[in-house]
C-alpha positions in Angstrom: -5.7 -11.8 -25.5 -8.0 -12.5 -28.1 -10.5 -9.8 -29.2 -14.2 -11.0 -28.3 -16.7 -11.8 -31.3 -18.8 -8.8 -31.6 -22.3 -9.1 -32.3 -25.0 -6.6 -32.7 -28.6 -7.4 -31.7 -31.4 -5.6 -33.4 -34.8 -5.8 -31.8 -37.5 -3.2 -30.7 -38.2 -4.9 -27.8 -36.0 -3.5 -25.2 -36.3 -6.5 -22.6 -35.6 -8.9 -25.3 -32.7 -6.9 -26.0 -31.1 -7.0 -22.8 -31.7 -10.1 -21.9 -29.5 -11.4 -25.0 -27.2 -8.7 -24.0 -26.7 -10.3 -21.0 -27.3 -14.0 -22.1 -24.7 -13.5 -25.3 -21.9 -11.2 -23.0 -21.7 -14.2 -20.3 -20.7 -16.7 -23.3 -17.9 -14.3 -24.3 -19.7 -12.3 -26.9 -19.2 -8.3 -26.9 -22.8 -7.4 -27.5 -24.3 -4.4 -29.3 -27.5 -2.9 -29.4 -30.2 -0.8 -31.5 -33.8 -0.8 -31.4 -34.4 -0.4 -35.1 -33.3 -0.7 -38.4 -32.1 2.8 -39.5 -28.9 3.1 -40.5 -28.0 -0.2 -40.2 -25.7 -0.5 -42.9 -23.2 2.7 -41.1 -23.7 1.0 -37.9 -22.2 -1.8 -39.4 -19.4 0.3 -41.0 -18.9 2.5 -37.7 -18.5 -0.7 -35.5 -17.7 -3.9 -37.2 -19.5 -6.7 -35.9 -19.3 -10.1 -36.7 -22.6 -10.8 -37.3 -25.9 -9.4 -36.9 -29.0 -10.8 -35.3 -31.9 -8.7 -36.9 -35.8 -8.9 -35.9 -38.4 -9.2 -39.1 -41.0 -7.1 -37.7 -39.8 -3.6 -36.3 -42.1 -0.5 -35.8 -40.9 1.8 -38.7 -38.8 -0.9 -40.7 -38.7 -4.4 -41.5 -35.9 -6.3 -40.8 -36.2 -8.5 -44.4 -36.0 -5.7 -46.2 -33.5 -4.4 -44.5 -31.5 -7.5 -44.7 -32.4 -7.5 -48.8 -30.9 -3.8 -48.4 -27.0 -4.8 -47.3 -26.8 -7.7 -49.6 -27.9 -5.6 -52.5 -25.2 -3.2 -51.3 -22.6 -6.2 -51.4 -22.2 -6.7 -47.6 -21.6 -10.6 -46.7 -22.2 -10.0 -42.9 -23.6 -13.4 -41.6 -27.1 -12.1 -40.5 -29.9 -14.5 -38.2 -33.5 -13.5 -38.6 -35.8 -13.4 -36.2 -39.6 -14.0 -37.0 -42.5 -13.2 -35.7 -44.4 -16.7 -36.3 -42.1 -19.9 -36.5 -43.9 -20.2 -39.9 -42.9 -21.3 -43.6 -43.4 -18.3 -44.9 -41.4 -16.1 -43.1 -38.7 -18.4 -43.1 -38.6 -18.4 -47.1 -39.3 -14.6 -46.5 -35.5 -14.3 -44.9 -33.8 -16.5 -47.3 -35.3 -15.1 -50.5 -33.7 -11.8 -48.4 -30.4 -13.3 -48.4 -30.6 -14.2 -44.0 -28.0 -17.1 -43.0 -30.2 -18.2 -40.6 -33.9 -17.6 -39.2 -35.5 -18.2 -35.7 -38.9 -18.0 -34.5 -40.4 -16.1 -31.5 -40.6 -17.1 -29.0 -37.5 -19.2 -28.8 -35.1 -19.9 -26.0 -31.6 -18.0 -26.0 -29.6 -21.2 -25.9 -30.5 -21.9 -29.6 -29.9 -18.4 -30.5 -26.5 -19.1 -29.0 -26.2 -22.5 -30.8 -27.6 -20.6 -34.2 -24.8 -17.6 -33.8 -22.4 -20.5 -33.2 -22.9 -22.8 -36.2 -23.6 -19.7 -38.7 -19.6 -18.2 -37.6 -18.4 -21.9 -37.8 -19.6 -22.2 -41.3 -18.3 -18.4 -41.7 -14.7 -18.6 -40.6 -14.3 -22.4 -40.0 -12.2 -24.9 -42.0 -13.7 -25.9 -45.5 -15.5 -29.3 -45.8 -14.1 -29.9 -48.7 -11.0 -32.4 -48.3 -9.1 -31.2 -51.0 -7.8 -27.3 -50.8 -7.0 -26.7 -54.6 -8.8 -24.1 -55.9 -11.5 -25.1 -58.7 -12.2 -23.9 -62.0 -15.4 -23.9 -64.1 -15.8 -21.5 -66.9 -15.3 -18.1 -65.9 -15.2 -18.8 -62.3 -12.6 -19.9 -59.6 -13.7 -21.4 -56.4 -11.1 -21.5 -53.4 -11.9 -23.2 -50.4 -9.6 -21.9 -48.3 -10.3 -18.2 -48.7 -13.8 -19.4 -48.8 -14.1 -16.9 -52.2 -15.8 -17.2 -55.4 -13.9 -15.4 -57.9 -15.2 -14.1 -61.9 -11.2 -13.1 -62.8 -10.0 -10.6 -60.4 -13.4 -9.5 -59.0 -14.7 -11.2 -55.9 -18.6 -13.1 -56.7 -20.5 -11.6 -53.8 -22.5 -14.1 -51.6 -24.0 -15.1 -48.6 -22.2 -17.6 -45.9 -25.2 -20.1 -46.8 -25.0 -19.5 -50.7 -21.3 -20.3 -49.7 -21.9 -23.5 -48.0 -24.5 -24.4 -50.8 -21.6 -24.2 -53.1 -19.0 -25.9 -51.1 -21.3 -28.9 -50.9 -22.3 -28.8 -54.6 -18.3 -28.6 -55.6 -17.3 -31.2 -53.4 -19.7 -33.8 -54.6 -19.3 -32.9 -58.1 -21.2 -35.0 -60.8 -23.4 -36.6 -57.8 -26.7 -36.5 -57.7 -27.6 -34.8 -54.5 -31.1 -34.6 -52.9 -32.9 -31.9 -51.2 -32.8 -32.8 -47.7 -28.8 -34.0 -48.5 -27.9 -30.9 -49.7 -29.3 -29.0 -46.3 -27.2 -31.4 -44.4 -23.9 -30.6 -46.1 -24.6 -26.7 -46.2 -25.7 -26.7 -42.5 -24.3 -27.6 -39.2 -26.5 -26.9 -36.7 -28.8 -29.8 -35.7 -31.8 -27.8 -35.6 -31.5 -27.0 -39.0 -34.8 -26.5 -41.2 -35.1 -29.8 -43.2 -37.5 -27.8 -46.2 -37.6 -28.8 -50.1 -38.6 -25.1 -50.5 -35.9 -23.4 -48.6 -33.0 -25.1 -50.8 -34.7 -23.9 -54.1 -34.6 -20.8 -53.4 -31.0 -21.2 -52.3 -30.3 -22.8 -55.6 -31.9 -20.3 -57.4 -29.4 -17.1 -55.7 -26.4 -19.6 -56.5 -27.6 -19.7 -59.9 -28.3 -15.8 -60.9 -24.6 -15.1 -59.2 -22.7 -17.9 -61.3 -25.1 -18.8 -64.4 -25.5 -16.9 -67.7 -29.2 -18.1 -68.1 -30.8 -19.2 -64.5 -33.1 -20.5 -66.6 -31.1 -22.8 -68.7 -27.9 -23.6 -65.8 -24.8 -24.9 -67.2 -23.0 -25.4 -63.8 -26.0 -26.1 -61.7 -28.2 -29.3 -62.8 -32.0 -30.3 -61.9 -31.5 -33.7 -61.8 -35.6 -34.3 -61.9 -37.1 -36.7 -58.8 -33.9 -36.2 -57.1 -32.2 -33.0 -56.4 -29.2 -31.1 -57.9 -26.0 -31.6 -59.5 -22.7 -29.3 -60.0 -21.2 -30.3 -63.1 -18.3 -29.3 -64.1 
């Protein structure tokens, strides 16, 4: 029998939190809970979950920064924001933190369930890209079936969506790609945010983790009016 996807829920509100408990546990999900932020990365290394859906504003932490915490400590775990105010700013707030995801209050659990589902599809699923040889450019090797960005031995540590932003880039190598294009290959959930803003600052991560000047990107192109381009 197959082991259950475990999630853990992280919300203040204890009503909320059992009402996802409930919600997510009837669609096969083993559910955890906490009611803050503290310690999250040991909860994470006591029990393992799969992903983590993690409130913004918590009395005594903020879910952002506590988001901005893990990645900076290297862990990948696919993480879903939840905001306060379904608002542009928050949103860029949870990307700029390194969230796969974002969802504002109030918000019905079926898309949280549809959000969880698309964010471990894009996770664990099959590459998009058709062809499964790794590629090379400079320094780096990107495999799409591990899903791994590699600088020699070491492992290039990134989020699911910096991932996907990647896998889409690669695969259309040497095409211009716009904006709202580029959302659409990195994302698989319908209800996806279609914002100029939000892929600029995914662009930006991709191109501190794999550019030697940001600033000046070798691998990553502006292609001005349009979008971007991976050129390799």
């Amino acid at each position: 029998m197959d082991t259950p996807t475990k999630l853990l829920v992280v919300d203040d509100d204890p009503a909320l939190r059992q009402l996802l408990a409930d919600y997510l546990n009837k669609h096969g999900y083993d559910t955890l809970l906490a009611p803050d932020a503290q310690g999250l990365a040991a909860r994470i290394a006591r029990f393992a979950p799969d992903l983590v859906v993690l409130d913004r504003m918590m009395p005594g932490g903020d879910g952002a920064e506590a988001c901005r915490s893990l990645r900076a400590l290297g862990e990948d775990i696919p993480i879903i924001l939840l905001t306060a105010r379904d608002e542009a700013v928050d949103r860029i707030i949870g990307l700029e933190a390194g969230a796969d995801d974002y969802l504002g209050k109030p918000f019905d659990p079926r898309e949280l369930l549809a959000r969880i589902e698309a964010v471990l599809r894009r996770k664990r699923g099959p590459s998009a890209l058709t062809k499964d040889a790794p590629v090379e450019f400079g320094a780096f090797v990107f495999d799409p079936v591990t899903r791994q960005l590699k600088r020699g031995d070491e492992i290039v540590k990134l989020t699911g969506g910096e991932i996907n932003l990647l896998e889409a880039l690669v695969k259309n190598a040497g095409k211009p790609l716009s904006r709202e294009r580029l959302l659409t290959l990195a994302r698989d959930d319908e209800g996806g945010e279609r914002n100029d803003r939000a892929i600029d600052i995914a662009v930006l991560r991709l191109r501190r983790a794999i550019e030697d000047d940001p600033k000046q990107p070798r691998w990553i192109q502006t292609v001005w009016g349009t979008g971007y381009r991976f050129s390799p």
